[in-house]
N, C-alpha and C positions, 0 to 999 in steps of 0.2 A: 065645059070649056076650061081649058087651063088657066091658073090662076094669074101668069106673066101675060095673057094673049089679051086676058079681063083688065087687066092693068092697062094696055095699050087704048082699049075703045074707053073708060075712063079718062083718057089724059095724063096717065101718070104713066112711068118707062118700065115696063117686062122685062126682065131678063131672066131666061132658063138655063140651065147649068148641069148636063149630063155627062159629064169629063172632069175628074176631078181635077186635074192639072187647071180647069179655068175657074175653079172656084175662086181663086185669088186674085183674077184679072176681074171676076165679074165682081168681087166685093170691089176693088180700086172703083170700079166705073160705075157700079152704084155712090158709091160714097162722094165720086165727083161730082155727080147729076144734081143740078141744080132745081131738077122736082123730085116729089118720090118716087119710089123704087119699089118694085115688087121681086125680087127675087126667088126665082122658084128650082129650087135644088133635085133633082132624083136621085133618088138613094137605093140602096137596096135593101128592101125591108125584111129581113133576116138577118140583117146585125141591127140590132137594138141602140136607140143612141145612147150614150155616155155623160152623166151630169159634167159641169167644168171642172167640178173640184169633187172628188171622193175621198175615201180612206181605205189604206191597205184592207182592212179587215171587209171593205164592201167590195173590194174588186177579188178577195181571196171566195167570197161566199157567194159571187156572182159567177165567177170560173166553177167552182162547185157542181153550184145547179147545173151550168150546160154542158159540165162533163156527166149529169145521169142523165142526160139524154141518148137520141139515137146519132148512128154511125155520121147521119148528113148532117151532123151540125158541126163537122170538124173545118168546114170551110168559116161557119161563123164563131167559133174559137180562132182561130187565125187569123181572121178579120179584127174585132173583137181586140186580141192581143196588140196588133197591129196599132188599132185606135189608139189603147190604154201608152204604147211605149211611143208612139209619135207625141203624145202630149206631155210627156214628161223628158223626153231626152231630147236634148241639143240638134239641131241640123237641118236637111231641106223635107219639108214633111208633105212634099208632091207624093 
C-alpha cells in the first residue's frame, strides 16, 4: 500500500508527488494542513540523493566514481549535475 493512501485510512492527509513541477505546491499545502502530512515523493532511483551541504572535493570524487562506470549512467551524470548546480545557483529550480 502506498505510504500517502496509509496516511489517508489513519486520519492524517496523503499527498503523492510524481511531477516535479508540484513538489512545491505539495510542500505549500502540507505545510498549510492543519493535521499531518504524509508526503510521498517518486523519484527516479538512479540518481542517488545529494546531502544538503557537501564539499567541492566530495562532489569532485563522487563525479569520479560515476564516470568509471558504464556508458548508461550518462543520463545519471546529468541528472546528478543538474541537482548539484540547481542548489547552488540563483533562479527558478522547476
Amino acid at each position: 500500500m502506498p505510504y500517502h493512501k496509509f496516511a489517508e485510512l489513519i486520519g492524517l492527509k496523503g499527498l503523492y508527488v510524481d511531477d516535479p513541477a508540484q513538489v512545491g505546491p505539495a510542500w505549500d499545502e502540507a505545510l498549510a494542513s492543519p493535521v499531518p502530512v504524509v508526503l510521498e515523493v517518486k523519484t527516479d532511483p538512479e540518481v542517488p540523493p545529494l546531502p544538503p551541504f557537501f564539499t567541492l572535493e566530495q562532489v569532485k570524487n563522487f563525479m569520479s566514481m560515476l564516470g568509471k562506470g558504464d556508458s548508461k549512467e550518462r543520463h545519471l551524470l546529468a541528472d546528478t549535475a543538474r541537482q548539484v548546480l540547481s542548489s547552488v545557483l540563483p533562479g527558478d529550480r522547476t
